[in-house]
Biotite code that builds the C-alpha atoms (Angstrom):
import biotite.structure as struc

atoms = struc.array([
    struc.Atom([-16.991, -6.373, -6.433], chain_id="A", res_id=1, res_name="UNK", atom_name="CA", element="C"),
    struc.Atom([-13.978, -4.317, -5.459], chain_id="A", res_id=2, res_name="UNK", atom_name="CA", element="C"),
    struc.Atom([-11.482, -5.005, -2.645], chain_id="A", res_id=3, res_name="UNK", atom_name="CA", element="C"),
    struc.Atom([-12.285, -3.216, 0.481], chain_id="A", res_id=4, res_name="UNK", atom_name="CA", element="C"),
    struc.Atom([-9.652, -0.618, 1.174], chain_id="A", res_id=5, res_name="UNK", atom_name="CA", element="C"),
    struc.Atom([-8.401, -0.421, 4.609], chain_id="A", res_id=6, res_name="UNK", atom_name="CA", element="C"),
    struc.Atom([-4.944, -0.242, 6.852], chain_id="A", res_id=7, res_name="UNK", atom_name="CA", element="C"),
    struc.Atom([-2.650, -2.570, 5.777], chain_id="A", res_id=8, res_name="UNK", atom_name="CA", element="C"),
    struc.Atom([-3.775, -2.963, 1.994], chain_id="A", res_id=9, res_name="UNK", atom_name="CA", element="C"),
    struc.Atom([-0.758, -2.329, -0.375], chain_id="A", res_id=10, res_name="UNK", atom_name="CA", element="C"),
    struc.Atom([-1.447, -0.175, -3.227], chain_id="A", res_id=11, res_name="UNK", atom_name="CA", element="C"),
    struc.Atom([0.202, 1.102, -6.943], chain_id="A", res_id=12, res_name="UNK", atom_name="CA", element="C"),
    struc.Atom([-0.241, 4.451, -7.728], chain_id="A", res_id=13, res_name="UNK", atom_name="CA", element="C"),
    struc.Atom([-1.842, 4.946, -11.004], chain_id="A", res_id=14, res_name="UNK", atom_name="CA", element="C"),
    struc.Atom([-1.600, 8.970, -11.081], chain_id="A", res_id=15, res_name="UNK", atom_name="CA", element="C"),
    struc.Atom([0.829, 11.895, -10.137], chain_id="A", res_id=16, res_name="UNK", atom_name="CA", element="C"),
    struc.Atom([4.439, 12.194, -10.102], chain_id="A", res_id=17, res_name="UNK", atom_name="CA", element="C"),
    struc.Atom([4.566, 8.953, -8.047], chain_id="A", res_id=18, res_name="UNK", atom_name="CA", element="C"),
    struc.Atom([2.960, 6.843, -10.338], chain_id="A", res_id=19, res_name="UNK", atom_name="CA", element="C"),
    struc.Atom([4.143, 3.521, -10.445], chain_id="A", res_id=20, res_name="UNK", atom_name="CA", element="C"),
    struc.Atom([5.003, 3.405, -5.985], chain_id="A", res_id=21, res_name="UNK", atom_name="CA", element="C"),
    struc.Atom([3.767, 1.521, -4.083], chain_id="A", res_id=22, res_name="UNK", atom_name="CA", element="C"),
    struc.Atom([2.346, 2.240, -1.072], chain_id="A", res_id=23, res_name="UNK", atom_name="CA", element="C"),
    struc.Atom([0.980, 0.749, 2.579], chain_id="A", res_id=24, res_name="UNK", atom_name="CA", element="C"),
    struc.Atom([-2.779, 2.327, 3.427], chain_id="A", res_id=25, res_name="UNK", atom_name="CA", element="C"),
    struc.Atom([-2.584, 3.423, 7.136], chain_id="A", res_id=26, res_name="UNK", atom_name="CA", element="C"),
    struc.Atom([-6.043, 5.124, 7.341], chain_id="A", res_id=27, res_name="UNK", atom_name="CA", element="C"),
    struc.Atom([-8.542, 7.058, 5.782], chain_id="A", res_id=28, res_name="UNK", atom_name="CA", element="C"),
    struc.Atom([-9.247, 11.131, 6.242], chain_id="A", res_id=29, res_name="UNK", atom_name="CA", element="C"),
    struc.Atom([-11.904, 12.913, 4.843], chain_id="A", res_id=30, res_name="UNK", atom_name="CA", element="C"),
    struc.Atom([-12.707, 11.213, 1.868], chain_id="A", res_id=31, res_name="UNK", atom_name="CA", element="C"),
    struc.Atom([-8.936, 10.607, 1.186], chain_id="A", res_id=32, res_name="UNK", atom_name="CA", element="C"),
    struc.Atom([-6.471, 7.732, 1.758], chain_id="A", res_id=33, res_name="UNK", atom_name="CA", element="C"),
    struc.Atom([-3.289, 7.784, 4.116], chain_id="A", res_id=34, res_name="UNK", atom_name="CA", element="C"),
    struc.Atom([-0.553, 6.339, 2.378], chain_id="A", res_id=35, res_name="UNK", atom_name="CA", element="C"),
    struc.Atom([2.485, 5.585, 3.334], chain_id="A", res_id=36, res_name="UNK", atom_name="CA", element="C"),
    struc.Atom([5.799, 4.309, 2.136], chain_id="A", res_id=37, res_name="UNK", atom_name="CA", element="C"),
    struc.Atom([7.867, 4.533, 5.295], chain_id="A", res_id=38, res_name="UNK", atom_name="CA", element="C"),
    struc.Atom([10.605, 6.446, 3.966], chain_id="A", res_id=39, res_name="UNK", atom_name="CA", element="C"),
    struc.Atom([9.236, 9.850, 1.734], chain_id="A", res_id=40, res_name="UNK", atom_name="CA", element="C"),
    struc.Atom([5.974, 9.621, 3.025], chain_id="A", res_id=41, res_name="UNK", atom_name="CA", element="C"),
    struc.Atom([6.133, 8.293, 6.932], chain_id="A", res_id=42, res_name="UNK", atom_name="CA", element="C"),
    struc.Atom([3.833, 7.050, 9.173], chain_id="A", res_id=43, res_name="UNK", atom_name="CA", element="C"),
    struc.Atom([4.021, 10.600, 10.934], chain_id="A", res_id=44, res_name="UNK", atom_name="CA", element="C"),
    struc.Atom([3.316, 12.530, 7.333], chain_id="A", res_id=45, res_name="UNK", atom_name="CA", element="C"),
    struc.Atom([1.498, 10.519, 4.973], chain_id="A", res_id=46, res_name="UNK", atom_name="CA", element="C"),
    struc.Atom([0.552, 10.785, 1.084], chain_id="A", res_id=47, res_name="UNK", atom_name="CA", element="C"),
    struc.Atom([-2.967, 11.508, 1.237], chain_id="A", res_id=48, res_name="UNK", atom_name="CA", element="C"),
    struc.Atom([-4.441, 10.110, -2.471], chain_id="A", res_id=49, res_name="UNK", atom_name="CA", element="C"),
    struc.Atom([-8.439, 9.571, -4.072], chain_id="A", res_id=50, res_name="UNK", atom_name="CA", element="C"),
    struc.Atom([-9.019, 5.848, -4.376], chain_id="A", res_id=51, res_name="UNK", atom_name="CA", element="C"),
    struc.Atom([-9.628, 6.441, -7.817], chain_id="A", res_id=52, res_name="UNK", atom_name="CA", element="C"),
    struc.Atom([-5.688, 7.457, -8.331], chain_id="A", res_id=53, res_name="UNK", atom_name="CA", element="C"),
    struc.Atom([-4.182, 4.072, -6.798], chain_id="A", res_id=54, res_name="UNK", atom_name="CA", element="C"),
    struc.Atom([-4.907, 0.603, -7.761], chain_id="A", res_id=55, res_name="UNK", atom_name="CA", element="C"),
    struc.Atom([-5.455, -2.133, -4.813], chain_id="A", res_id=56, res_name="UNK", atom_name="CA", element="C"),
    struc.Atom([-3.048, -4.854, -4.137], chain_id="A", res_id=57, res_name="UNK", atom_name="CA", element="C"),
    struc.Atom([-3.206, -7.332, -1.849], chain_id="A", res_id=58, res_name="UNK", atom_name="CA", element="C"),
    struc.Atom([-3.701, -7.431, 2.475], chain_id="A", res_id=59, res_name="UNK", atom_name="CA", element="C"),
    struc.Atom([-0.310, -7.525, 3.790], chain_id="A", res_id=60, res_name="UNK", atom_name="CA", element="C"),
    struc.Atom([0.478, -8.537, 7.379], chain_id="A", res_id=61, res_name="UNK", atom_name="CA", element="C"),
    struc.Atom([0.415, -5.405, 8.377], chain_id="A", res_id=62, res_name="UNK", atom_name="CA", element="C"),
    struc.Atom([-3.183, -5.554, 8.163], chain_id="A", res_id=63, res_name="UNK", atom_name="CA", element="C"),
    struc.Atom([-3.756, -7.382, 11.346], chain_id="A", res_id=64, res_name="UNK", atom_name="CA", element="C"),
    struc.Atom([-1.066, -5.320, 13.063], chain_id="A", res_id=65, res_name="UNK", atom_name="CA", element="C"),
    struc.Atom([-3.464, -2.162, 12.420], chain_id="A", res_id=66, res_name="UNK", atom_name="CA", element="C"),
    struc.Atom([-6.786, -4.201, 13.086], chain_id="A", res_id=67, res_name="UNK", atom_name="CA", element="C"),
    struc.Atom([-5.331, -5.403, 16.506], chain_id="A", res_id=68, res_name="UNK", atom_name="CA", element="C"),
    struc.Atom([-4.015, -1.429, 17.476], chain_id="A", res_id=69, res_name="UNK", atom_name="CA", element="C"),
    struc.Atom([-0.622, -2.796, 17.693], chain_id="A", res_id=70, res_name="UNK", atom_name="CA", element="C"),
    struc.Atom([2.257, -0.505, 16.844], chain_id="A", res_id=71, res_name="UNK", atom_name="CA", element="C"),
    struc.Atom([3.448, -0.455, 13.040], chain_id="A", res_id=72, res_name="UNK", atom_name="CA", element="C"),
    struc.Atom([6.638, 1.564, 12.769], chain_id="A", res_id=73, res_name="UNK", atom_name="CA", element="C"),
    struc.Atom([8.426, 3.176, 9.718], chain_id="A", res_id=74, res_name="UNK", atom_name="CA", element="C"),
    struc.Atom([10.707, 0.233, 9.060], chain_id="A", res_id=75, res_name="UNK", atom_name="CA", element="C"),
    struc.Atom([7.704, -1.998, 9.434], chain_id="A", res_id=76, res_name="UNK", atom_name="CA", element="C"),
    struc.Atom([6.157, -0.483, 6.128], chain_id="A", res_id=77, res_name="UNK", atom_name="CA", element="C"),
    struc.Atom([9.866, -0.598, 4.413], chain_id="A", res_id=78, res_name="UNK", atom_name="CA", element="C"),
    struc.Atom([10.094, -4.223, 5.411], chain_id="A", res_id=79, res_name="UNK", atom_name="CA", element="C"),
    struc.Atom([6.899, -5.164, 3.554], chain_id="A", res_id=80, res_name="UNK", atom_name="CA", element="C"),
    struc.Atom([7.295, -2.956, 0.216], chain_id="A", res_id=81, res_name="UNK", atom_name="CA", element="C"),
    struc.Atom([10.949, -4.197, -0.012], chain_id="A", res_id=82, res_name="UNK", atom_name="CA", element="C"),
    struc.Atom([9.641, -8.100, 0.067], chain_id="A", res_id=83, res_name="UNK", atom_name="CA", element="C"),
    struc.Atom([6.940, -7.177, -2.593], chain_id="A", res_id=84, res_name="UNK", atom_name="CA", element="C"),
    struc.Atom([9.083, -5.226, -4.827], chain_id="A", res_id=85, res_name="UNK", atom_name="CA", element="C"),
    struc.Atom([11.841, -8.571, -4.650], chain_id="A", res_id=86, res_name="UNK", atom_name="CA", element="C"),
    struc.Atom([9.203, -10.986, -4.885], chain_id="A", res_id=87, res_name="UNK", atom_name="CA", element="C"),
    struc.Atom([8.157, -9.268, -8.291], chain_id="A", res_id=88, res_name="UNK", atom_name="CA", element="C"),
    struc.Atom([11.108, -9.113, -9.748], chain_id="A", res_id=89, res_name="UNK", atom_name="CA", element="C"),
    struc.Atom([11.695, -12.764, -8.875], chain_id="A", res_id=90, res_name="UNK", atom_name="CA", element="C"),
    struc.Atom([8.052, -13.135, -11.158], chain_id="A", res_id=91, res_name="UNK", atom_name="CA", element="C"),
    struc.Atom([8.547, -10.800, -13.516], chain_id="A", res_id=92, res_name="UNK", atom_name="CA", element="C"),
    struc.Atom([5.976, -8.404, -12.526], chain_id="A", res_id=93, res_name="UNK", atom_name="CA", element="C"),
    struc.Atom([6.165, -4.337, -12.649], chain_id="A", res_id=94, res_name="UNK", atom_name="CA", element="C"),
    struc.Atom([3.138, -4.465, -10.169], chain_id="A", res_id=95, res_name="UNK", atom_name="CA", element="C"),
    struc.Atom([0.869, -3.933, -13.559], chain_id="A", res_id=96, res_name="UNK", atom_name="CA", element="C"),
    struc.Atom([-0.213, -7.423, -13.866], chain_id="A", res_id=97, res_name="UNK", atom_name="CA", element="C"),
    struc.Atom([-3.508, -8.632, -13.253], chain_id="A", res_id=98, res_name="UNK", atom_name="CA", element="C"),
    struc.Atom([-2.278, -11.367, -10.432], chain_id="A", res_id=99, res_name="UNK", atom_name="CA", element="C"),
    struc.Atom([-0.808, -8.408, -8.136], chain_id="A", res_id=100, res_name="UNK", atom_name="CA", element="C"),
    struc.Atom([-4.642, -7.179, -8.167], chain_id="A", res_id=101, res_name="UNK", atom_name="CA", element="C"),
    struc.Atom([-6.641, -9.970, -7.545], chain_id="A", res_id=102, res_name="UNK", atom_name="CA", element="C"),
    struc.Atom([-9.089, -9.833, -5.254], chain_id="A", res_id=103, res_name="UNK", atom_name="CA", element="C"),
    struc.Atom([-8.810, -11.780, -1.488], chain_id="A", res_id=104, res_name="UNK", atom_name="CA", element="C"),
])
């Protein structure tokens, strides 16, 4: 079964001259995901992307942040991606591994 997809999941872009970011999801529009990164693509002018051209990662914090309609801000999202990308160096991971998929 595959890993709902909703505010607050991060995702790896598998397609475009991004591939390889990562991303927060912060909504859903027509048919299309809002992604953001906090920094090229902010909060106020998100990546809009098919599911089929990111991969899932895990719920981050964040998650409950959008679920409860608190505020999430730009740094927020920077906060988050900057902990993933240093806990994956720490394991060796390019964010291509199976683990960094796995469902919740």
């Amino acid at each position: 079964m595959a890993p709902q997809i909703g505010p607050g999941r991060m995702v790896c872009s598998l397609a475009g001259h991004d591939k390889g970011s990562l991303y927060i999801v912060v909504g859903e529009e027509n048919g299309l995901f809002l992604l953001s990164d906090g920094r090229l693509k902010p909060l106020s002018a998100p990546k809009r992307k098919k599911a089929m051209h990111f991969q899932p990662g895990p719920v981050t914090e964040l998650a409950s942040r959008f679920g409860k309609g608190e505020t999430v801000r730009d740094e927020d999202i920077r906060r988050v991606l900057k902990e993933a990308r240093k806990a994956g160096k720490e394991a060796g991971s390019d964010f291509t591994s199976a683990s960094f998929y796995q469902e919740d």
